[in-house]
C-alpha positions in Angstrom: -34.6 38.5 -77.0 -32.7 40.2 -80.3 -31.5 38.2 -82.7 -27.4 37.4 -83.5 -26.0 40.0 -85.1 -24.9 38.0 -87.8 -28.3 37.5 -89.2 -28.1 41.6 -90.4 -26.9 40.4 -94.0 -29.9 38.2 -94.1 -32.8 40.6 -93.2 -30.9 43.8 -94.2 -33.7 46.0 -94.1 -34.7 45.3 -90.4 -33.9 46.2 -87.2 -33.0 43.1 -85.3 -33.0 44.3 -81.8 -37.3 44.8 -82.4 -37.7 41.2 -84.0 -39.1 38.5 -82.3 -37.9 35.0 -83.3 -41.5 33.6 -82.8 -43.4 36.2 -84.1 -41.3 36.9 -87.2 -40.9 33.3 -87.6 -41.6 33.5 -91.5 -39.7 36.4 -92.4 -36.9 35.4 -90.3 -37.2 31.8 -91.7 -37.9 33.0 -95.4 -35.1 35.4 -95.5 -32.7 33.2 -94.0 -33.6 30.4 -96.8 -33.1 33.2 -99.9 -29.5 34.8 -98.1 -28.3 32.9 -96.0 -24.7 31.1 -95.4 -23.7 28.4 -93.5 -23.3 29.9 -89.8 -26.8 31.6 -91.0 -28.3 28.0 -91.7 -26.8 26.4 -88.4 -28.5 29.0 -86.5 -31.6 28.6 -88.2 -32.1 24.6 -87.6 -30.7 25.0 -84.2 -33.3 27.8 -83.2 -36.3 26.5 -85.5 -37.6 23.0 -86.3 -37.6 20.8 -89.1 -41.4 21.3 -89.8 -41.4 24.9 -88.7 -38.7 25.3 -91.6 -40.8 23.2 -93.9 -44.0 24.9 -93.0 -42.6 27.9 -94.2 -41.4 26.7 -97.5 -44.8 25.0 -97.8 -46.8 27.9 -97.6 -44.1 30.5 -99.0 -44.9 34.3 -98.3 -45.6 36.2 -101.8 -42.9 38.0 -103.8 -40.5 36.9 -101.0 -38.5 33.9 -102.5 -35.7 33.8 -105.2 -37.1 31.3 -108.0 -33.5 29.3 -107.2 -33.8 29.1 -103.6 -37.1 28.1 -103.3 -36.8 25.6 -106.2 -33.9 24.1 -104.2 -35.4 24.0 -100.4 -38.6 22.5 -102.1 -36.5 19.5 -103.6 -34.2 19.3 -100.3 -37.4 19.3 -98.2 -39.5 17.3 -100.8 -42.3 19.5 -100.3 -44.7 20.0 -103.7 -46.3 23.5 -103.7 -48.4 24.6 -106.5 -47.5 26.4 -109.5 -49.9 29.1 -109.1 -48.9 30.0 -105.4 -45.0 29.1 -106.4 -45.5 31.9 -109.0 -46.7 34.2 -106.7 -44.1 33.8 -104.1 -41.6 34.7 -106.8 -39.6 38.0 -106.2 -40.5 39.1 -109.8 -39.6 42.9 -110.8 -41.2 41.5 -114.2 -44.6 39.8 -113.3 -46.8 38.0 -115.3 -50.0 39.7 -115.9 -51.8 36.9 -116.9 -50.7 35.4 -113.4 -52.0 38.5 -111.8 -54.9 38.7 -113.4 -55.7 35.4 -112.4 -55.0 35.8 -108.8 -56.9 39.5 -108.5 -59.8 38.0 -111.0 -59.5 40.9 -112.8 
């Protein structure tokens, strides 16, 4: 089953009619989180649960997150991630090269 149209905004860059809503739970979930509005949001608690949702944010996909949003959902959800993997899940155009340095034990 396709996903509501309306949801295009949020994951721009796919094609919706070829995403599943279980097996693209985290991109769907993610990108939903970092773009979306309220009739985006609705959609999203009515078609995923609570710990689904907080799963996601728990164990956030890297470069994927706007620091903002993330910070936010984490303090809504009261879900403690650590910095090192918050860092990474940053959408940075800028990294830190310590940070990946650290991460690819360079």
């Amino acid at each position: 089953m396709a996903l509501p149209s309306f949801l295009q905004s949020c994951l721009a860059s796919y094609d919706l009619s070829k995403m599943d809503k279980n097996r693209h739970k985290e991109t769907i979930i993610t990108s939903v989180l970092n773009k979306g509005d309220g009739k985006d949001l609705d959609w999203l608690c009515k078609t995923y649960t609570r710990k689904e949702i907080e799963e996601v944010v728990a164990s956030p996909q890297r470069g994927m997150w706007f620091r903002e949003v993330l910070t936010y959902w984490q303090k809504i959800l009261d879900i403690k991630i650590p910095r090192f993997k918050r860092e990474l899940a940053y959408f940075n155009l800028n990294p830190n090269p310590d940070l990946y340095k650290k991460f690819f034990k360079i």
